[in-house]
N, C-alpha and C positions, 0 to 999 in steps of 0.2 A: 637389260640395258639397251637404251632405243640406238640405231643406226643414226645417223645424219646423211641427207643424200645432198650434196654441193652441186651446185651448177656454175660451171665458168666461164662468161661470155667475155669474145674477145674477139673486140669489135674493133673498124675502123672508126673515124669520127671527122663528123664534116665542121673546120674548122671557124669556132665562136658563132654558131648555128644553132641556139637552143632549140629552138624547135624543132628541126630536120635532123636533130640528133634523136627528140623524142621519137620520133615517127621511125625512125632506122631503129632504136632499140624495140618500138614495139612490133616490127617486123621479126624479128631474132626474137621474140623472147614468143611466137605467135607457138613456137613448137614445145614450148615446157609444157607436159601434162602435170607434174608433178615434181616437186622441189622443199628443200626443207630452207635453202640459205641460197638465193640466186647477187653474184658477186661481178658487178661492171667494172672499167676501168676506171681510175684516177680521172679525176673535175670530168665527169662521163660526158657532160651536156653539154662542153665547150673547146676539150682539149685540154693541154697544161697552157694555159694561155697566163699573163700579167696583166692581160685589159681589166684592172679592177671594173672598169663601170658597168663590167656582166655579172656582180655579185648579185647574189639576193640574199633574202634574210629568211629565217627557218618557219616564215609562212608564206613564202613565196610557192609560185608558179611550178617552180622543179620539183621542190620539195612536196608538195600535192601529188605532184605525178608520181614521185615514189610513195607516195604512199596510198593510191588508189591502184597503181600494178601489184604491191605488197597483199591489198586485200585480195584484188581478183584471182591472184596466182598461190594465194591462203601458203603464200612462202616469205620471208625476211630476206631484202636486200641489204645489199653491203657496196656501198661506193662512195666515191669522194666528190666533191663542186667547192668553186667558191662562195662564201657566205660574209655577209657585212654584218659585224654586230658591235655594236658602244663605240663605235669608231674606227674599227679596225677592221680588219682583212683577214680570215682564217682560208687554209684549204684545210676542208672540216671533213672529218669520213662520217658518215650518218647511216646507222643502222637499223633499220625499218620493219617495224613485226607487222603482222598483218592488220594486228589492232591499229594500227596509227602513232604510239608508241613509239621515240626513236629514243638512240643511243647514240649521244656526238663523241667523237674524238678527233682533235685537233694537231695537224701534224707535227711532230716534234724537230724535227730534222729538214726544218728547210734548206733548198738545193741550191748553194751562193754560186755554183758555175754558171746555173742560169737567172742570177740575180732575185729567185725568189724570194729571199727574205727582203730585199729595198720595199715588197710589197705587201708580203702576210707576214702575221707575230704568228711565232709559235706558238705551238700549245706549249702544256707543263707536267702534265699528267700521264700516266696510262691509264687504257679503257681494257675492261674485261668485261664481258656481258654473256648473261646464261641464258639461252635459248635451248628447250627439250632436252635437260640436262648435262649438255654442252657449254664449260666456258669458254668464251672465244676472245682472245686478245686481239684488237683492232690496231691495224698500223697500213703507214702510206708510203709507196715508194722509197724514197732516200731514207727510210727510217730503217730500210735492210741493211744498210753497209754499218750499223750500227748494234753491235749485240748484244751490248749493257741495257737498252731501253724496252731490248722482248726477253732478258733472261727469265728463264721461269725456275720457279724454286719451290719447295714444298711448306706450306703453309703452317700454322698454329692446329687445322683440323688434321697434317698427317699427308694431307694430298696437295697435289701439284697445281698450283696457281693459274694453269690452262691447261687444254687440251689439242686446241684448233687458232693456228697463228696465218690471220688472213691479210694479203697485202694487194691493193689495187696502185695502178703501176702507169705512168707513161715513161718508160723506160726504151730511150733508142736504142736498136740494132747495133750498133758499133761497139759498147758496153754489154751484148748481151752474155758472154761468157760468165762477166762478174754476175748479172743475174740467176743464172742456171746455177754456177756455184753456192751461193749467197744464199737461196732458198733451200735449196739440199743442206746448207752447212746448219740452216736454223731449225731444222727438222730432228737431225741427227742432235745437235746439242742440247735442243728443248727437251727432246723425246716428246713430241708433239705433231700429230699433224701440220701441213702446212702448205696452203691455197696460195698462188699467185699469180694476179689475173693482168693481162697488160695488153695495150692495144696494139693494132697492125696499121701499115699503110703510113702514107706521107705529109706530115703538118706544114705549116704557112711557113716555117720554120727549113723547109728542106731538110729535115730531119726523119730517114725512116725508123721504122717500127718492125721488127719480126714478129712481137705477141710473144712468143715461147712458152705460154701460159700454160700451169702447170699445178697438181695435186702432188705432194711428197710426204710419204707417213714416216713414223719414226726411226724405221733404220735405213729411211736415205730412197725407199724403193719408189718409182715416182711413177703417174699418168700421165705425158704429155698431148696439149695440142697440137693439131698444122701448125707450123711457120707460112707465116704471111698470108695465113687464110685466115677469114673471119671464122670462127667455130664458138656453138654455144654446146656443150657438153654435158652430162651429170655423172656423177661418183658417187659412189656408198663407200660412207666410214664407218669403222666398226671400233665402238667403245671397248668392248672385248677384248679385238685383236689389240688396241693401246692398251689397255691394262695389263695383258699378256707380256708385252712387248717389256713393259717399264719392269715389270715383279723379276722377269727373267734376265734385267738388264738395268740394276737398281741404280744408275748410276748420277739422281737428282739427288736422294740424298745422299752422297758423298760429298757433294757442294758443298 
């Protein structure tokens, strides 16, 4: 059973900048020799910003660019931007193989304290996508405080609906507690791994950022990053030790 090696970069971002955000992530990402799933923060190339008129559409400019770092670094991103399509406004997570191939998932849970829903429709859907025999469940910030729309449960073939529950994040520092819980709590319930990547430093907003970003497997035991440092990092997961974990501690299906 193959390993998956995660990279979690956890960046500051210079505010509704797309390009000087490209140029900063392709400075950070200059030391990945190797990567299976490299995972930025939430709308990576602008901030959480509501200025729809920085959308672009899924042959856009940003999108090219993830998917020309996806072939060079022969690893699949995982991040979120804003995307305009049929008239609307998504913040869309787009998962990027190196083929050029993506995987959309649309946020389910937009965030009404900072009026994002006046400006993006929700998705409706969950995304599961299998990379290297890993499925991975896609989800975005505010879709943590929510644990009906990542329950994972055992399937018609016998096994578990996922493996690896990834969440990119602009999550401010004042709430970060509920974060650190929030991820540990979906780890331990999924019995699933689970990535959460979130930026540092200060938006146009006066709103800081600690990052806290962090890898947590299934019984809660976790890798953290610095606070308030940019850090890009890697982890090896072991399909193994999850299967171990779940046979020895069956408690998906008891649901």
């Amino acid at each position: 059973m193959q390993d998956l090696t995660l990279t979690l970069v956890q960046a500051d971002q210079i505010w509704e900048d797309v390009q000087a955000n490209l140029t900063h992530y392709e400075e950070l990402l200059s030391s990945i020799e190797k990567s299976d799933v490299i995972i930025l923060p939430e709308m990576f190339q602008t901030a959480f910003s509501m200025n729809t008129s920085l959308a672009e559409t899924m042959d856009g400019p940003s999108i090219a660019w993830l998917k020309k770092m996806a072939q060079e670094k022969q690893s699949a991103f995982y991040t979120s931007l804003m995307i305009s399509e049929n008239n609307q406004y998504f913040n869309r997570g787009v998962f990027v193989l190196p083929s050029g191939e993506i995987t959309h998932y649309d946020k389910r849970k937009t965030f009404g304290l900072a009026k994002e829903n006046d400006y993006f429709s929700s998705g409706t859907v969950e995304q599961i996508v299998t990379w290297k025999g890993w499925k991975i469940q896609l989800q975005i910030c505010y879709d943590l405080r929510f644990p009906e729309i990542s329950r994972n449960r055992i399937e018609k073939s016998g096994q578990p609906a996922y493996d690896l529950l990834l969440y990119v994040a602009n999550w401010p520092e004042k709430r970060s507690p509920h974060w650190k819980a929030l991820l540990t709590a979906r780890a331990i319930e999924n019995q699933s791994y689970v990535a959460g990547v979130n930026r540092v430093g200060l938006d146009a907003n006066n709103f800081s950022y600690s990052g806290d970003s962090k890898l947590v497997n299934a019984l809660g035991e976790e890798n953290l990053l610095p606070i308030h440092t940019e850090s890009c990092q890697s982890f090896v997961i072991s399909k193994t030790d999850l299967l171990k974990i779940r046979e020895m501690l069956p408690f998906l299906s008891d649901r």
